[in-house]
C-alpha positions in Angstrom: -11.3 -54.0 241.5 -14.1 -56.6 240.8 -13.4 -60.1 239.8 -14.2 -59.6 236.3 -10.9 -57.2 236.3 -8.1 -58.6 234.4 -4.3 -57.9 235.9 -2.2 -58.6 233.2 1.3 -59.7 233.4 4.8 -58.5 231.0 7.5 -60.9 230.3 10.6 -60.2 228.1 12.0 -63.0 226.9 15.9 -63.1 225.6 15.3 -65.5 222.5 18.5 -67.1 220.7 18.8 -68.2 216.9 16.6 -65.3 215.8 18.4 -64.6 212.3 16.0 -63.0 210.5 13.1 -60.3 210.7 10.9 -63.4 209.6 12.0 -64.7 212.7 10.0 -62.2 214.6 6.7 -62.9 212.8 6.7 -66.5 213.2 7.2 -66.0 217.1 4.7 -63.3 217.3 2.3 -65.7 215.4 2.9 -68.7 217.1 2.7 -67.1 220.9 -0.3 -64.9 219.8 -2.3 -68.6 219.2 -2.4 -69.2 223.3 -5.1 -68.0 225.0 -4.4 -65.4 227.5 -2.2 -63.8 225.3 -3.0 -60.1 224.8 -0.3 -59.3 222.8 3.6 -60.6 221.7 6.1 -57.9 219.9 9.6 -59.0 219.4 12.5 -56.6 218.7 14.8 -58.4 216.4 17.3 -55.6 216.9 17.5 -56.8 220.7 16.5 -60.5 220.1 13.6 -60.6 222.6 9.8 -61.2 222.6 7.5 -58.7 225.1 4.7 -60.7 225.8 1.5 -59.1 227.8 -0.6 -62.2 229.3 -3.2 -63.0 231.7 -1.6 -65.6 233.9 -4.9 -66.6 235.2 -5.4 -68.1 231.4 -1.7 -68.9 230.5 1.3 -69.5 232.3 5.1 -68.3 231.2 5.8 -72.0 230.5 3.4 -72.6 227.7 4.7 -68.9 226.3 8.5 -70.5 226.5 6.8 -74.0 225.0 5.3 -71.9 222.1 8.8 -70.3 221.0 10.5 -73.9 221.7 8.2 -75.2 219.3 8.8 -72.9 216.7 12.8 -73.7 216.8 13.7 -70.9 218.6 16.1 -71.1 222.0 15.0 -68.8 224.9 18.8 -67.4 226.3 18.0 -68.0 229.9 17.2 -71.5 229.5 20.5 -72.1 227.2 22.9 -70.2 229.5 21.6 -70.4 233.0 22.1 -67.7 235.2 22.0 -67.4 239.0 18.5 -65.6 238.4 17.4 -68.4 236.7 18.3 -71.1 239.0 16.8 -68.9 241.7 13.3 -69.1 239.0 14.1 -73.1 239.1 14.1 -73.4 242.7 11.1 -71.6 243.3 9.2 -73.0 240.1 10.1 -76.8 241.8 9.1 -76.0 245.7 12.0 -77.5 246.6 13.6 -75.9 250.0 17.2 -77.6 249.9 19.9 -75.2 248.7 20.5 -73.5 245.4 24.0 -74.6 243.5 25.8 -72.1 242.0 
């Protein structure tokens, strides 16, 4: 692999309030904007957003911010599960114990 090689990564993101199929297009649009992104489809039928991204460029936090921003709730963040207090933890560095 040279260093010119791109690795991408795949997300799917559980979004809440997504009502609409216009719903879809204005996350697609909005997440499409960041750079890194290579591509964003969202099911409406399953209420989540796939998003294909070069981490090197963009990180999952600015994807998250991009939905936010539109008015749109990502479900892990609005119900927190054990995963993603374990995501939390590890996002913070912090090496006391995990509260669940």
């Amino acid at each position: 692999m040279s260093p010119n090689d791109k690795i991408f990564t795949t997300k799917i993101i559980p979004i809440v309030q997504m009502d609409c199929p216009t719903c879809a297009a204005v996350i697609e649009k909005e997440v499409m904007k960041l750079n890194g992104v290579k591509e964003a489809r969202v099911n409406y039928l399953t209420k989540t957003v796939k998003v294909i991204y070069d981490s090197n460029l963009v990180g999952l936090s600015d994807i998250e911010a991009a939905i936010e921003q539109v008015g749109y709730r990502i479900a892990y963040k609005q119900h927190p599960s054990f995963a993603s207090k374990l995501k939390s933890f590890f996002r913070k560095g912090k090496s006391s114990n995990v509260q669940i």
